[in-house]
C-alpha positions in Angstrom: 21.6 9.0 36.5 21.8 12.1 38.3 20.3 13.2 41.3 17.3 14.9 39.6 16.1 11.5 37.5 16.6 9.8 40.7 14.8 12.2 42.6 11.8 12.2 39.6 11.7 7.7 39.4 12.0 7.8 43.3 8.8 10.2 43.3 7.6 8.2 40.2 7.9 4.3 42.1 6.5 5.9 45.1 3.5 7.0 43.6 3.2 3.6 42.0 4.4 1.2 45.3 7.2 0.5 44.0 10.9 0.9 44.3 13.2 2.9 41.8 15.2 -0.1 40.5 12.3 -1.9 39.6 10.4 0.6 37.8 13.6 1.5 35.6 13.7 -2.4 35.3 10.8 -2.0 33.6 11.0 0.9 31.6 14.1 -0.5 29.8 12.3 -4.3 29.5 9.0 -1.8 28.0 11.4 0.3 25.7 12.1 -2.2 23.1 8.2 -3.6 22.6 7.2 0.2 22.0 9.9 0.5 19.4 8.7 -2.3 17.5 5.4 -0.9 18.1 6.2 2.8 17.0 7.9 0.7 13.9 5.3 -1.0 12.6 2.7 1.9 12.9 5.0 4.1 11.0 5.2 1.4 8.6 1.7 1.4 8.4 1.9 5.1 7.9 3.9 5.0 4.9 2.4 2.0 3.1 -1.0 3.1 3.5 0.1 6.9 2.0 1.5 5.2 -1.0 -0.9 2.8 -1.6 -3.3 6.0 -1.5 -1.1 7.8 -4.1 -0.3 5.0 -6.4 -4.5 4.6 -6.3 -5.2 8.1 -7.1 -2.4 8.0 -10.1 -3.7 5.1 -11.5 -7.5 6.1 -11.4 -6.7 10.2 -12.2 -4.4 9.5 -15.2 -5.5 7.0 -17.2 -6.7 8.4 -20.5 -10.3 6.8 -22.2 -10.7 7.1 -25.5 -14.4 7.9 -26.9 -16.2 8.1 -30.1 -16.5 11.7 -30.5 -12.6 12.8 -29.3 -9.5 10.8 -30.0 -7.5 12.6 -27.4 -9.7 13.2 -24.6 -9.0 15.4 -21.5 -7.3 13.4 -19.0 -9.2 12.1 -16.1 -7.4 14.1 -13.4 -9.5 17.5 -15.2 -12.3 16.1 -13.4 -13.7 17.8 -10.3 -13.8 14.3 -8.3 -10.1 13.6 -9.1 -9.0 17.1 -8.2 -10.2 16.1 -4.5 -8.7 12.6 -4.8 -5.4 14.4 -5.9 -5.8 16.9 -2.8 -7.0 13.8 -0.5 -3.8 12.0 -2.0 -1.6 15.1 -0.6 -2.9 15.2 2.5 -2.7 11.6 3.4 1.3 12.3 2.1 1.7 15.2 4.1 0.1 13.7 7.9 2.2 10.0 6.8 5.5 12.2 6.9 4.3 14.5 9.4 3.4 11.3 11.8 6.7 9.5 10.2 8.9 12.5 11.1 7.7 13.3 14.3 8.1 9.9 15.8 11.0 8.5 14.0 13.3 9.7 16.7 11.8 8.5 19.9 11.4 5.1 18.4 14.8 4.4 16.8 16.0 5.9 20.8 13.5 3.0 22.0 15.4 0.4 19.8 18.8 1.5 19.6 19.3 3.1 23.2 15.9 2.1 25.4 17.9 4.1 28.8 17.7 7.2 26.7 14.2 5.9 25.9 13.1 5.7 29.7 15.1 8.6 31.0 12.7 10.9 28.0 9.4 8.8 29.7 10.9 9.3 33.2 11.2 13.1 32.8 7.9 13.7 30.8 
């Protein structure tokens, strides 16, 4: 560490009644657990948005036959499934926005947890 993260935990454990070795004890004990944690949310993220979207296909695409037309319009013509389709985008586009934006800091929490605190250290 250099003198300006030991200067910022010193301040940091202070503040807390602590001493610097134990609170970057703790940081890099904590680093781990909120990778796992960052993991499975972003998991959730991404199952969740493709649940979503394999819903919409299946509900927006099938094609019902009636008495009266033997090739109907497709259900995705439909005013309600346009706004599933657009809700179906959305979902997509926050899941890799949220996926994107955290995948960094937690693969740093798993794979190196001192990078991990020295990031929470200097926030």
């Amino acid at each position: 560490m250099d003198d300006k993260t030991l200067q910022a935990l010193t301040t940091l454990a202070a503040k807390l009644g602590t001493t610097a070795e134990y609170l970057w004890g703790v940081l890099l004990k904590q680093a781990p657990l909120t990778g796992a944690i960052d993991m499975l949310l972003t998991a959730a993220w991404v199952i969740g948005a493709v649940m979503w979207c394999r819903f919409v296909i299946r509900k927006t695409t099938e094609r019902k036959a009636t008495d009266d037309d033997r090739y109907p319009r497709a259900d995705w013509e439909s005013e309600p499934a346009f706004f599933a389709w657009v809700s179906a985008v959305a979902v997509a586009l926050i899941a890799g926005l949220a996926v994107s934006s955290g995948l960094a800091t937690t693969v740093a929490a798993l794979v190196n947890p001192e990078y991990w605190a020295l990031k929470q250290i200097l926030r």
